[in-house]
C-alpha positions as CSV (number, residue, x, y, z in Angstrom):
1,X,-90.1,-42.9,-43.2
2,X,-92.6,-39.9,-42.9
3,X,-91.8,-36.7,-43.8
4,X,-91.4,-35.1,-40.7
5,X,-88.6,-38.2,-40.8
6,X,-87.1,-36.7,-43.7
7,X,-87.1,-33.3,-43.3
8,X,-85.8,-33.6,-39.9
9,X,-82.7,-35.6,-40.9
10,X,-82.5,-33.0,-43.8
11,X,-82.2,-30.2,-41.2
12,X,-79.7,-32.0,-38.9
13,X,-77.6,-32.7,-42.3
14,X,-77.3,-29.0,-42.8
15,X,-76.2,-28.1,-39.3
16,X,-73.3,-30.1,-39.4
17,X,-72.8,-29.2,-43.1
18,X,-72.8,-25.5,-42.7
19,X,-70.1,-25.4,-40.2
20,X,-68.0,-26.5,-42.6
21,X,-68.5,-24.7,-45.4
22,X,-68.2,-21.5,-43.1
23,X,-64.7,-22.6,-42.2
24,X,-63.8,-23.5,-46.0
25,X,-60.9,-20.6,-47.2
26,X,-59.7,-20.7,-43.9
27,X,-56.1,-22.0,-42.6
28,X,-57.0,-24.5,-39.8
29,X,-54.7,-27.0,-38.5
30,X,-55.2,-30.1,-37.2
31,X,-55.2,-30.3,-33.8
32,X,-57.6,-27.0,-33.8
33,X,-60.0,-28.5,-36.6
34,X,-60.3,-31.4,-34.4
35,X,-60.8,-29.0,-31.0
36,X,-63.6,-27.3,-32.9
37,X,-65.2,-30.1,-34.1
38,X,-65.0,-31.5,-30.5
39,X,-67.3,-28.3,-29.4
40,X,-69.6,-28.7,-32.5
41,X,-70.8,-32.2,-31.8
42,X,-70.8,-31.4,-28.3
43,X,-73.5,-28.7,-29.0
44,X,-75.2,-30.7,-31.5
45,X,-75.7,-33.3,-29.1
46,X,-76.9,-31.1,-26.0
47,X,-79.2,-29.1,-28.4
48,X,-80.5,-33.1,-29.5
49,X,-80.9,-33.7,-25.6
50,X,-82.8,-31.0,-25.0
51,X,-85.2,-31.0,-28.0
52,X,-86.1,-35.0,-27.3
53,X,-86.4,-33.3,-23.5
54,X,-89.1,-30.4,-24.2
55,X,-90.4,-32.9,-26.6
56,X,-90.0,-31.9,-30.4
């Protein structure tokens, strides 16, 4: 692992770790926690797509 390697990962653990710590106090159900993870990983993964596509 390089540390490009390691610092990426280390970025990508804080943006799905922040999320949840900004939704912490709050009363969330369910069904809606799972609705808004739904569009979380959805924009994690496009954002992924189109980083590997312009090529960083």
């Amino acid at each position: 692992m390089t540390g490009g390697t390691i610092a990426t990962l280390a970025f990508l653990a804080l943006a799905l770790v922040l999320p949840l710590l900004a939704l912490r106090g709050r009363e969330i159900d369910f069904s809606r926690g799972w609705k808004m993870a739904a569009i979380w990983l959805g924009l994690f993964i496009l954002a992924a797509m189109l980083f590997k596509w312009i090529g960083m």
